[in-house]
LUMFI-9266 format. One line per field, with one value per residue (C-alpha): y, x, z. Coordinates in steps of 0.1 Angstrom, whole numbers. Each point is the difference from the previous one (the first is absolute). Layout:
N
c2: c(Y_...);
c1: c(X_...);
c3: c(Z_...);
//
This chain:
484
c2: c(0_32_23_36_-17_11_-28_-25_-17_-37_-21_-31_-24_-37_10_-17_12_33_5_10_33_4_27_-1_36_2_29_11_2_-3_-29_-13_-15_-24_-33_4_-23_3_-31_-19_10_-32_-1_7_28_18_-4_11_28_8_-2_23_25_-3_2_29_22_-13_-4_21_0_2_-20_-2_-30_-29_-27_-30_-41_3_-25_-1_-24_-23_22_34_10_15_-2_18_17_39_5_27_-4_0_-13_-23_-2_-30_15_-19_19_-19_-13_28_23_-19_3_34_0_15_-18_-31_2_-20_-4_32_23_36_4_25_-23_19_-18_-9_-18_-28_-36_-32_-19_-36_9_34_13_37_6_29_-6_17_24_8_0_24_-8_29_8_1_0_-22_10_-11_-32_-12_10_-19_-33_2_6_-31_-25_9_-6_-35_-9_8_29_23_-26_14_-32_12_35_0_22_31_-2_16_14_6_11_8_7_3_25_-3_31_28_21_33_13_7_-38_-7_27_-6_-38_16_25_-21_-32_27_13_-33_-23_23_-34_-18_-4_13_-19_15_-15_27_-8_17_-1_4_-3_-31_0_-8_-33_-14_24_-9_-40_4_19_-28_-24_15_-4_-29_-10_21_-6_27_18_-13_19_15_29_6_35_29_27_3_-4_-11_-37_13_10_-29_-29_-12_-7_-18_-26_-34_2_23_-22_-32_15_14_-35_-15_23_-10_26_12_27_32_16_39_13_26_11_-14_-5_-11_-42_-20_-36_6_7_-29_-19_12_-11_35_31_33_29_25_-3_22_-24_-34_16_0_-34_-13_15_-1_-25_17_36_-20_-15_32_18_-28_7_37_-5_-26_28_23_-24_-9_38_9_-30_5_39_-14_-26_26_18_-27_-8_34_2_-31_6_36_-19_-24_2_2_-25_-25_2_-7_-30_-13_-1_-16_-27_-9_-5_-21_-23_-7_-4_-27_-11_-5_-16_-28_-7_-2_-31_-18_4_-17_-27_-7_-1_-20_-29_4_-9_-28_-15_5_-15_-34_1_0_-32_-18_6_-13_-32_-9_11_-26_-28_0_-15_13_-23_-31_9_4_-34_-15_16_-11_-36_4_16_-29_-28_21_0_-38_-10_26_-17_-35_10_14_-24_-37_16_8_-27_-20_21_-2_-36_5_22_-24_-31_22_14_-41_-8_31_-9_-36_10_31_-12_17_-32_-22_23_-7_-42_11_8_34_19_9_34_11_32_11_-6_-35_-28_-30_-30_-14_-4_8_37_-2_15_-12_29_16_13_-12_13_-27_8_-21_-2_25_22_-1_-8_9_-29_-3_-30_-21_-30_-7_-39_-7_-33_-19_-6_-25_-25_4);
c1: c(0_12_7_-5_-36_-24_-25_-3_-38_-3_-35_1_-3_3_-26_-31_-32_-2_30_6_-7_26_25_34_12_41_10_39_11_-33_3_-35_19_21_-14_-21_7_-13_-15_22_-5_-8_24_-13_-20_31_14_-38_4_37_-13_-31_24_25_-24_-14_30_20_-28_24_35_32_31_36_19_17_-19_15_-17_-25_-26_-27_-27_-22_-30_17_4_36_22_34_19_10_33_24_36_-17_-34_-24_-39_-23_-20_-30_-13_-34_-8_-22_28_22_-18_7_39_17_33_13_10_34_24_24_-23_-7_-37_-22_-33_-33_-23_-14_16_-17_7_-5_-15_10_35_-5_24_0_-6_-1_-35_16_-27_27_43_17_43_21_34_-6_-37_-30_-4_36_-3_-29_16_29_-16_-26_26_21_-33_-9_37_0_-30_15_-25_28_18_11_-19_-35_6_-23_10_-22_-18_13_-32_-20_-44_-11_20_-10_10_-5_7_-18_-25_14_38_24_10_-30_2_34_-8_-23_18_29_-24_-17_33_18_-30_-34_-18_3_-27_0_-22_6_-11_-1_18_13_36_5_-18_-19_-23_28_7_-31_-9_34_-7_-31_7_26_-30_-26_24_10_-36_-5_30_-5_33_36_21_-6_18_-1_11_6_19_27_-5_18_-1_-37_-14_12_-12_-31_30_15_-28_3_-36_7_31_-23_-22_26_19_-33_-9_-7_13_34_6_23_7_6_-1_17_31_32_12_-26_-6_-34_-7_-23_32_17_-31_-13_13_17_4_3_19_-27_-36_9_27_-25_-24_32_8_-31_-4_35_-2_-24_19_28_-20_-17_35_9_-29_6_37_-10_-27_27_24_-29_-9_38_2_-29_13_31_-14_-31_36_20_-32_-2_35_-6_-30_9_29_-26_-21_-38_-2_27_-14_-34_16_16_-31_-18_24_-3_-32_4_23_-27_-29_24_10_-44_-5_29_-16_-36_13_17_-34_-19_21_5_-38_-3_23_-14_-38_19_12_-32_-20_26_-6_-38_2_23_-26_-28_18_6_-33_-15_23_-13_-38_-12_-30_24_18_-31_-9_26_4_-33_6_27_-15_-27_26_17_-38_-9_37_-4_-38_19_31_-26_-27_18_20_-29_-17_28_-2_-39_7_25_-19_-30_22_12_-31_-12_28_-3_-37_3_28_-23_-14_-37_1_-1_-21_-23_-2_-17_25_6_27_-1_18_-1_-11_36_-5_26_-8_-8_25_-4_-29_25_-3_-38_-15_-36_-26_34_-15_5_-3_-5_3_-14_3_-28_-3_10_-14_4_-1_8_19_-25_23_39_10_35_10_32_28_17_-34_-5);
c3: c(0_-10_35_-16_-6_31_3_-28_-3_-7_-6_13_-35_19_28_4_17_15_0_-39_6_28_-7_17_6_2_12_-3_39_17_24_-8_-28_19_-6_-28_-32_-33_-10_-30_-34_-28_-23_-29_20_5_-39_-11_22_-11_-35_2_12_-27_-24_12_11_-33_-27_-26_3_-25_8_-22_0_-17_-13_14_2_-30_0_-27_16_-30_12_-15_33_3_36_4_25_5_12_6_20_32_4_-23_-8_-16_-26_-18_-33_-10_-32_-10_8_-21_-31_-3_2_-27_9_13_40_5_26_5_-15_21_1_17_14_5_21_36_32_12_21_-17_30_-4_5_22_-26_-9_-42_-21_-27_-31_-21_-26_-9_-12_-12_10_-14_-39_3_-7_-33_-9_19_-18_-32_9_9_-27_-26_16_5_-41_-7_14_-14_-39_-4_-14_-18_-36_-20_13_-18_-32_-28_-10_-30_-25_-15_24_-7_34_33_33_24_40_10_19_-26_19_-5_-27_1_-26_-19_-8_-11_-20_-17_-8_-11_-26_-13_-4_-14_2_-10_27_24_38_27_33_32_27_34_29_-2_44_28_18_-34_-23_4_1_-29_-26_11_-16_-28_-6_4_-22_-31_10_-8_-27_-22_-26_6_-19_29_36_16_32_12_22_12_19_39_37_5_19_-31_-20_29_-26_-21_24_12_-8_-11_-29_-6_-5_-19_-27_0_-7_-28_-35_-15_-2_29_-3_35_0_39_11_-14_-17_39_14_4_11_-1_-33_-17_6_-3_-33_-32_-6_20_-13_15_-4_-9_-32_-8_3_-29_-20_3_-4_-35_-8_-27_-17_-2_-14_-26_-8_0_-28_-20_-2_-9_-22_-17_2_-21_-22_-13_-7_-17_-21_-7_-13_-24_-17_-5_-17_-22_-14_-6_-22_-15_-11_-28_-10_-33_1_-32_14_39_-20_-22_34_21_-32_-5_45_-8_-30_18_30_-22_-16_33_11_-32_6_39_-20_-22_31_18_-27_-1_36_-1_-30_18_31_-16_-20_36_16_-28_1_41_-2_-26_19_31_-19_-11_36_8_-25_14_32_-1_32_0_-2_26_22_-9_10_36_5_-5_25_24_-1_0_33_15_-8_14_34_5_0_22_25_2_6_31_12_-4_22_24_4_5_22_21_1_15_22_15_2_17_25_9_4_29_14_33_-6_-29_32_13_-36_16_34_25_19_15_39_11_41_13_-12_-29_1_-23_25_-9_37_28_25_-16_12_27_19_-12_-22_-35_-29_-36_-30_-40_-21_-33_-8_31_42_29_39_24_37_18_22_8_-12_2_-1_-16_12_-25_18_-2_-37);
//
């Protein structure tokens, strides 16, 4: 008991009778209180007690320490210990707690536990029943970015082989990206400038805040089942590793490693680095930069074509030239005899091709007609009705031959069958049965061989050889074997 208390007031909790209601009254000094005990607390009493008033004077309360003797129980229920050089805590952070970490805890990592103290009563042992952890040192957001990028790592996610190629020509693309800010605009400008054909689906998101994760993850899901865009771009401005944490989640990780469609990350700026970089099949330094290499194919090819055009139109120029040079020496009458005689020489040239047709089709008539006699000789050899004939006659001799084969087997065994069934009812015992005699079964059912098996007023059941009986024992004589 505390001596700068004055009095202290117990209730009696193990009285009986009357006698619950009696107060003891301890005062500090007064000599009333010689020989007055305080009856023994129970004890879970006391723990209940110690417990209630934890809870209540320590309902919210912020401790800093090591994590030290992690245990994660099957139930999701996660035990550890918080340590510093001195002094140590238990700490218990409930499933439902759990759920909501951003980080893995681990042994040897400085947290800062928000929750309530409490006493877990089947040990009496004082616990701290975590609400929430935050790392300190490099800060939460950096630790979760660390062991997310290191879990995604060791599961292959960044590997290079997973990294699809962009298409080259591209219809549609579809950009992720806030509708608000200059990051869309510039997609937009640079996407009309490079290939104005190309089409633009935008899915609005918020790029920060609690809503963006849940927002992107979505947007990733609704093409996803609507695959009408070649190529997705996630973007957005630059930012602090706060601003880029949607970025960051493993749900927006997931849901761009399941995409699809090829995925081009642009967030933040040529510095900056988020898991949907490394997870995406390309990153981009800038959002401005990602609309170039997604239609970067296609500026090359159109820069080709306009070379090419360019080529083609000085070429052109130069040959009009060279043809007037040449036709300005020629004669009228000879150009004129010149052009006459070309087409002289391919009238000549249609005429010759005209012959060799009708004489390819003259032999190939001959060849047909000698085909279609040839058919209609073999055709005549062959009397169909003759033929017919004769596999009817064998099909006859087949069925007169199977009837035969069939019936003498069977015949034998019909006879078979029928000495058989003679013999089996001359040795059945209901043929005896047929000559007058009967058989006698006891009350159990036992066939009666012997009268010693007889009983004075014992029943007795008799089948004859159409129909039974019931009979009772009056009188049982016993003959002696040893006189006959």
């Amino acid at each position: 008991m505390d001596p700068a208390l004055k009095s202290q007031t117990f209730t009696t909790r193990n009285a009986t009778g009357p006698q619950m209601d009696l107060l003891f009254a301890a005062e500090a000094g007064s000599p009333h209180s010689q020989g007055l005990v305080r009856p023994p607390w129970k004890v879970r009493e006391l723990v209940a007690e110690i417990r209630n008033h934890m809870e209540k004077e320590y309902r919210d309360v912020r401790v800093e320490g090591e994590i030290s003797n992690l245990r994660q129980a099957a139930s999701g229920h996660i035990y550890f210990t918080l340590k510093d050089d001195q002094s140590q805590l238990p700490v218990v952070l409930f499933r439902t707690k759990a759920r909501l970490l951003k980080f893995a805890p681990k042994d040897g990592l400085e947290v800062q536990v928000r929750g309530g103290i409490s006493v877990y009563e089947d040990r009496g042992q004082l616990q701290l029943v975590a609400e929430s952890l935050q790392p300190r040192g490099k800060g939460s957001l950096q630790v979760v970015f660390e062991q997310l990028y290191a879990k995604l790592k060791e599961e292959g996610l960044f590997d290079a082989e997973l990294k699809r190629p962009l298409p080259a020509y591209p219809r549609i693309i579809g950009v992720i990206t806030s509708p608000k800010g200059a990051v869309i605009h510039d997609i937009l400008n640079i996407l009309a400038r490079r290939h104005a054909k190309v089409q633009i689906l935008l899915y609005p998101v918020a790029v920060q805040g609690e809503a963006a994760t849940s927002e992107i993850v979505e947007a990733l899901t609704w093409f996803q089942e609507n695959p009408c865009a070649d190529v997705l771009v996630v973007a957005r401005g630059g930012g602090s590793l706060e601003d880029l944490a949607a970025f960051n989640s493993e749900e927006v990780a997931r849901a761009i490693a399941g995409s699809a469609a090829p995925v081009v990350s642009a967030v933040g700026h040529e510095t900056d680095f988020t898991i949907a970089d490394f997870i995406a099949d390309l990153r981009a330094p800038t959002p401005s930069a990602a609309a170039e290499l997604v239609t970067d194919a296609q500026y090359r090819v159109e820069e080709h074509l306009q070379a090419l055009d360019a080529r083609l139109e000085r070429a052109a120029r130069y040959q009009r030239m060279r043809a007037k040079e040449r036709f300005a020496h020629l004669d009228a009458a000879a150009v004129f005899a010149r052009v006459q005689h070309g087409f002289a020489r391919r009238q000549q040239r249609v005429d010759e091709l005209r012959f060799r047709l009708e004489s390819s089709w003259d032999k190939l008539c001959v060849a047909a007609g000698q085909r279609v006699s040839g058919l209609r000789m073999r055709l005549l050899q062959r009397d169909m009705g003759r033929q017919l004939a004769l596999h009817r006659e064998r099909l006859r001799a087949l069925e007169t031959g199977l009837l035969h084969a069939w019936k003498a087997p069977m015949e034998r065994r019909r006879t078979r069958w029928g000495r058989a069934s003679d013999r089996l009812l001359a040795l059945s015992p209901l043929a005896v049965l047929e000559r007058g005699y009967a058989l006698v079964y006891d009350g159990t059912g036992n066939l009666v061989k012997t009268v010693e098996q007889l009983h004075v007023d014992g029943p007795l059941r008799l089948r004859f050889a159409h129909g039974r009986a019931v009979a009772r024992v009056t009188e049982v004589e016993k003959e002696d074997r040893k006189k006959q």
